[in-house]
C-alpha positions in Angstrom: -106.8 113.1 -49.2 -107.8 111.5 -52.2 -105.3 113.6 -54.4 -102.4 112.3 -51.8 -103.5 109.0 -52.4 -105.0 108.0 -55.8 -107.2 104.8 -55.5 -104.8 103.1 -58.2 -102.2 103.2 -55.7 -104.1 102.3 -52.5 -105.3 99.1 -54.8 -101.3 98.4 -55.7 -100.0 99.1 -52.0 -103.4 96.6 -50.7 -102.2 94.1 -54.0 -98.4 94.1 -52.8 -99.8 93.6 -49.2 -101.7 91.1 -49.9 -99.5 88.7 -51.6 -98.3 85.4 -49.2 -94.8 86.5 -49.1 -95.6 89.7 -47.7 -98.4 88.1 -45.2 -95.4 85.4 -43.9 -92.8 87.7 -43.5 -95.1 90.2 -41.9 -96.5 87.3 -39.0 -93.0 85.9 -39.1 -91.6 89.8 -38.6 -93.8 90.6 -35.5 -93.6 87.3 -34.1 -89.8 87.1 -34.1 -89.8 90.9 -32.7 -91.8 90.4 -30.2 -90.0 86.9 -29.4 -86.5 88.3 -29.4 -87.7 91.5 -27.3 -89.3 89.2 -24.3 -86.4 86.9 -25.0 -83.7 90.1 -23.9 -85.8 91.6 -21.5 -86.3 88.5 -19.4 -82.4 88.8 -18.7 -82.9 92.2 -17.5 -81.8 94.2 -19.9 -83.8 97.5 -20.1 -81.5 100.5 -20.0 -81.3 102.3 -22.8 -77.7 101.1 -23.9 -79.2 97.5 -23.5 -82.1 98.8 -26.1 -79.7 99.7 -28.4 -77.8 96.1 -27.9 -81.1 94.4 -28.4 -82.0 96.6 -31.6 -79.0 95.5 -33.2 -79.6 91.6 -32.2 -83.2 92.0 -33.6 -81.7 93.6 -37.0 -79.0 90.8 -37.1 -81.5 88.0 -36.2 -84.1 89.2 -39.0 -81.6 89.4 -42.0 -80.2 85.9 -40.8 -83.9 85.1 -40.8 -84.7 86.3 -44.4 -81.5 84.8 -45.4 -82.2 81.3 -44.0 -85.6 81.4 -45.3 -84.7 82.4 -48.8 -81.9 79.5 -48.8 -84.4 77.0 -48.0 -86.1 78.4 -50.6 -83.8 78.4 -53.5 -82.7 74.6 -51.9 -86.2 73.4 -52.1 -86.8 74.6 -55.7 -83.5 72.5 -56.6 -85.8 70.0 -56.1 -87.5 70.6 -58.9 -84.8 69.4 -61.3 -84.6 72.5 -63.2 -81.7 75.3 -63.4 -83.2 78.5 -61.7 -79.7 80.6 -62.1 -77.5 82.5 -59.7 -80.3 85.8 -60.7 -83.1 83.9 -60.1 -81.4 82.4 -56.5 -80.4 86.4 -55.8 -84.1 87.6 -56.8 -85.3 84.6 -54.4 -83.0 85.9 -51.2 -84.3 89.3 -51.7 -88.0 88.7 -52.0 -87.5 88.0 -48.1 -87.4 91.5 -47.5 -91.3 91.8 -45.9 -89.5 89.3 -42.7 -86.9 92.4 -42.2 -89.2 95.2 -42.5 -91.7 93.4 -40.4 -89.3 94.3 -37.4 -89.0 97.9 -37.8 -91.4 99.3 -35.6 -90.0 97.2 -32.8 -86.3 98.7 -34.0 -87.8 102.2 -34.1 -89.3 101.3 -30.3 -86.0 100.3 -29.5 -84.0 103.2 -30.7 -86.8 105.7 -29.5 -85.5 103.9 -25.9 -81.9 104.1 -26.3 -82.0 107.7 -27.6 -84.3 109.1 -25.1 -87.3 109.5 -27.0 -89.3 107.5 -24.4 -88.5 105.6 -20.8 -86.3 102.4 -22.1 -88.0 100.2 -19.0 -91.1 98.9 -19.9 -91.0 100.0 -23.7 -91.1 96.0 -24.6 -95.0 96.1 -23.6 -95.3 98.9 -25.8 -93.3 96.5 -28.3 -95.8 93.8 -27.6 -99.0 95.6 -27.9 -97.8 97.1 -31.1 -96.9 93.9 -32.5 -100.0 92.0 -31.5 -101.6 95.2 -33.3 -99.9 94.4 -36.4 -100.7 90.7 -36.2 -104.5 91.7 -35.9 -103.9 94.0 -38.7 -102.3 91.1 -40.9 -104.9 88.4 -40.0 -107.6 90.8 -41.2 -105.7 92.1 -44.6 -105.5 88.3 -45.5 -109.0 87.8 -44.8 -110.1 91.0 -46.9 -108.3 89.2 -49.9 -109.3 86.0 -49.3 -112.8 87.5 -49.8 -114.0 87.2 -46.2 -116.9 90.3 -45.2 -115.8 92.9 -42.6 -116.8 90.8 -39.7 -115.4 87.3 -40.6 -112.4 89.5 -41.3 -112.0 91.1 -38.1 -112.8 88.0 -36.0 -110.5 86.5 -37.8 -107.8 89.2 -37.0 -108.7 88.9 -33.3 -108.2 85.0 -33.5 -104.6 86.0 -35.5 -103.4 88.6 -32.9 -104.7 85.7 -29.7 -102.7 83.2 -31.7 -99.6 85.4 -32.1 -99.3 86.2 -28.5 -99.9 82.3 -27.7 -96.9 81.9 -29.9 -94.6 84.6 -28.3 -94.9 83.3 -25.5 -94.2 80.1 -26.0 -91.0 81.5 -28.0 -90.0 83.8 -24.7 -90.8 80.7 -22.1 -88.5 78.3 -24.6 -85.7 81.0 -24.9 
């Protein structure tokens, strides 16, 4: 295994992982999933050609996401009275990519529905537990670089995942 996966690289994928724009668009990924998933499903859509109408809401919504997340960015950093450049503003709208990818295993859930792979009614609790997976998953990799031990790290992705699902929800009782 360790010839697959040279510590140097484990170090680098941890490093990239680790970095706040990765950790917000990650959270900010699963919760919007999750949210736009109950969201759907509470108007009944669950057969598999709904799936597929919800994947492709969940891929538009994330890339609007990113995009409106960069721009507040770049219009934030206008603030600082210096000239970033139409490279810089570019670089800037792309480094929202973690938001997108955040959503893919709720995309791959999706289309696993709408082509068969599994049942399409009830896959959103599979979608849910998935994503309140990768919240508890996030919560402890920020911990780990923040220094925290093993335990303070894992109560701490357990308090993450609780406070993820408090905020999907919310999201799926206000949509």
């Amino acid at each position: 295994m360790s010839r697959l996966f040279p510590r140097q690289s484990v170090r680098a994928v941890r490093r990239c992982a680790a970095q706040p724009h990765v950790l917000f668009g990650g959270v900010y990924g699963a919760v919007l999933a999750s949210s736009m998933v109950a969201a759907l499903t509470e108007q009944g859509e669950t057969a598999p050609a709904d799936r597929f109408t919800s994947a492709q809401w969940l891929l538009v919504t994330a890339v609007a996401s990113a995009l409106a997340h960069g721009y507040a960015h770049l219009i934030a950093l206008r603030g600082d009275r210096t000239h970033h450049g139409v490279r810089a503003g570019g670089r800037l709208l792309l480094s929202e990519w973690p938001l997108v990818v955040a959503t893919v295993p709720t995309l791959v859930l999706l289309l696993g529905a709408t082509w068969g792979w599994w049942p399409s009614a009830g896959v959103e609790y599979v979608i849910f537990a998935v994503n309140v997976v990768l919240l508890f998953t996030w919560g402890v990799l920020a911990a780990r670089a923040a220094g925290r031990t093993w335990g303070s790290a894992l109560r701490i992705g357990m308090a993450d995942a609780l406070l993820g699902l408090v905020v999907v929800v919310a999201n799926a009782v206000i949509k």
